[in-house]
N, C-alpha and C positions, 0 to 999 in steps of 0.2 A: 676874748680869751677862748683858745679853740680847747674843749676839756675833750681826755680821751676819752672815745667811743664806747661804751656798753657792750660786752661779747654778745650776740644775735642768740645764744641759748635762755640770756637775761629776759630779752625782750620780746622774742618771739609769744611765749603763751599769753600775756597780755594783748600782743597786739592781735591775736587769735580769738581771746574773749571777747574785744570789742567788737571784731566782725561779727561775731555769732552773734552778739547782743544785736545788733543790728539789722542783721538780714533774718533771724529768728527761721519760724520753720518753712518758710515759704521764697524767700530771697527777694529779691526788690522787684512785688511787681507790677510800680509803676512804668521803672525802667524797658518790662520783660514788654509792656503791653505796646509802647508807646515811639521806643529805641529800635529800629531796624537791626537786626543780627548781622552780622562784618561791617557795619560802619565803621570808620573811624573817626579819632576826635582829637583835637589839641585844648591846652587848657594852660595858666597860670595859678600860682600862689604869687599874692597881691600883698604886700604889708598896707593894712588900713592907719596905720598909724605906724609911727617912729618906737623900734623896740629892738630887743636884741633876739636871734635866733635861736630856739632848743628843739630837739626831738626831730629833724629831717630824717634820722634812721628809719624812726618808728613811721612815719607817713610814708616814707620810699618800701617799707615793710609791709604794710597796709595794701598800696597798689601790687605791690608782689604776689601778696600769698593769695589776690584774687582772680591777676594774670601776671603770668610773667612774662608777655610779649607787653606789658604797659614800661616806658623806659620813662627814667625821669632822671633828669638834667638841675643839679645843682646851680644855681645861680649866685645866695649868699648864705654860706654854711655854719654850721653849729656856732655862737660865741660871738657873732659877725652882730654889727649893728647895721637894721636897715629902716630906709627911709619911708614915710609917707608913699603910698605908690609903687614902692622897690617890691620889684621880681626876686622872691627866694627861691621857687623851682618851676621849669616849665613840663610839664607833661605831655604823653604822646602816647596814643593805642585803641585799640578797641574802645569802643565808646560807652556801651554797656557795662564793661568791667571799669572804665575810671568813675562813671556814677555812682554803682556799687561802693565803690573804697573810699569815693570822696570824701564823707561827713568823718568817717571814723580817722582818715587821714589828716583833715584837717582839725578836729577835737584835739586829738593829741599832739597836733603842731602848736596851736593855739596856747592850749593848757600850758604844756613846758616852757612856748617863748614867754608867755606871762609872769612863769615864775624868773625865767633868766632876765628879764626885762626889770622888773621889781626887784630883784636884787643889783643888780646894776644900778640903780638909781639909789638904793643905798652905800654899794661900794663909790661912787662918786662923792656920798655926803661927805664921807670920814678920811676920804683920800687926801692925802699930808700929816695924818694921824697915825698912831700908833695902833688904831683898833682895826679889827679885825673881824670882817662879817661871816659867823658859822652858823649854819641850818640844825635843827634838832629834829627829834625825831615824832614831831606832831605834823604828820605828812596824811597822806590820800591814803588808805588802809590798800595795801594792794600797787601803789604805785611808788612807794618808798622809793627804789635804785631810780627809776627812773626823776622823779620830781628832786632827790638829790644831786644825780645829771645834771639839771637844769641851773640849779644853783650853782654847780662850778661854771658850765657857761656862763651866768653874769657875771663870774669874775668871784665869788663869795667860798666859801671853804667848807667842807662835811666834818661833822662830830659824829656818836655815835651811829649805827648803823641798826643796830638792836641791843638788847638787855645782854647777848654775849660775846660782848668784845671790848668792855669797858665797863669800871665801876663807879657809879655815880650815885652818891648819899643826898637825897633830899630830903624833904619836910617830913613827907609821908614816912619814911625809913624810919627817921628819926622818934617819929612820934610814935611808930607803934612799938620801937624796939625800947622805949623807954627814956629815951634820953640817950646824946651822946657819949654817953660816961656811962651807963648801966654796964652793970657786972654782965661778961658773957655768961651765955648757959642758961640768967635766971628768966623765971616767965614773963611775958611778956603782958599787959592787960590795953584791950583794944577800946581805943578813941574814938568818936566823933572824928574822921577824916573829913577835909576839903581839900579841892583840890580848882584853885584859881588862876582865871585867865581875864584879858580886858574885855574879852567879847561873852563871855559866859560864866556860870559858876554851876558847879556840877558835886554836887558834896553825896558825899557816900555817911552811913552812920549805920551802928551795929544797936540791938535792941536793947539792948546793958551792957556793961560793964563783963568783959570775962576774961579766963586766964586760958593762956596756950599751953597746952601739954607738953609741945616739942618745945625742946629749947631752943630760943632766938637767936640767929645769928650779933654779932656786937660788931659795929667799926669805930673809929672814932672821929669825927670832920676836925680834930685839932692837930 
C-alpha cells in the first residue's frame, strides 16, 4: 500500500534534528580526516531481511539537506515489500557528504520500515476478517506523524493524532470524574490512578484523598 506522502514542512525539522544530533559541534571528523575532498562515491540500501518499505522521503531528505549534488534513485518505494538482498535506493555524490547522512538516513529508514513491516504482518493475520488494524497514540515522543506514516504503509489505519481532534473517555477520565453517571459540576475527589500496559506498569497516586475546586467536566461512556 503506497500511503500519501508527509508535506516536507512535516518532516523536514526532524530530519534537521537528527543531523545536528549527529554531526554535533564539530561534523564528522573521521570522514573530514580520512575521505579525500571531491571524491565521489556510489552506495546501496540493501533489505537484510524481507519487510515492507517506510520513510525513503525522510532518508532522501537526510542526503539532501547535507548536499544537494548527492541524487538518489528509488528502487522499491514507500508500502512496497522487499526481499532479502532487494535494492530500495541507490545513491550517488560526493563521498564525504553521503557518509555524513548515512546513519541518520538509514536510522530513519530502518525505524519506519519496521513499523510498516510489523504491521503488515498483522494486517495479513486478520485479512478475511472483519477487523481492522489502528495505531494509537503511544508513539516515539516527537515522531508521532511520521511513525503514523509508517503504519499506513503496512497497510494498517490512524486513530487519533492528539487530545484535539477526538474524544475518547477511558479509565482514568472515569475514575477521576467520579464515575460515569456523576452529576456534572459536582467535585470531583482524586484516586490512586494506574495506568497499564503488557510491557510495564507506571501508576501515578496522589497523597490523600482531595476535592477539585473547579468543577469537573461529566460525559457519560453509555
Amino acid at each position: 500500500m503506497t500511503p500519501v506522502p508527509l508535506a516536507r514542512i512535516m518532516v523536514e525539522p526532524l530530519v534537521r534534528a537528527a543531523l545536528l544530533e549527529d554531526l554535533g559541534r564539530a561534523g564528522d571528523l573521521t570522514t573530514d580526516a580520512i575521505v579525500p575532498a571531491g571524491l565521489a562515491a556510489r552506495a546501496a540500501m540493501v533489505a537484510r531481511e524481507t519487510g515492507v518499505v517506510a520513510g525513503l522521503d525522510l532518508a532522501k531528505l537526510a542526503f539532501a539537506l547535507i548536499d544537494p549534488d548527492i541524487a538518489v534513485q528509488v528502487e522499491t518505494g514507500d508500502g512496497a515489500t522487499v526481499t532479502t538482498g532487494g535494492v530500495i535506493a541507490r545513491v550517488r555524490g560526493p563521498a564525504r557528504a553521503i557518509l555524513m547522512a548515512e546513519r541518520t538516513a538509514l536510522n530513519l529508514l530502518g525505524h519506519l520500515s519496521g513499523i510498516a513491516s510489523a504491521t503488515a504482518s498483522v494486517v495479513a493475520a486478520v485479512r478475511g476478517t472483519k477487523a481492522k488494524i489502528t495505531c494509537t497514540r503511544k508513539t516515539t515522543p516527537g515522531l508521532r506523524a511520521v511513525e503514523k506514516y509508517a503504519v499506513r504503509a503496512g497497510g494498517g489505519a490512524n486513530h487519533r493524532f492528539g487530545l484535539d481532534d477526538a474524544i475518547l473517555i477511558k479509565d482514568n477520565h472515569i475514575a477521576i470524574a467520579g464515575g460515569s453517571r456523576r452529576r456534572c459540576g459536582a467535585p470531583a475527589r482524586l484516586p490512586v490512578i494506574s495506568s497499564r500496559s503488557k510491557s510495564k506498569s507506571i501508576i501515578w497516586s496522589s497523597s490523600k484523598w482531595r476535592s477539585v475546586k473547579a468543577p469537573m467536566p461529566c460525559y457519560s461512556t453509555t
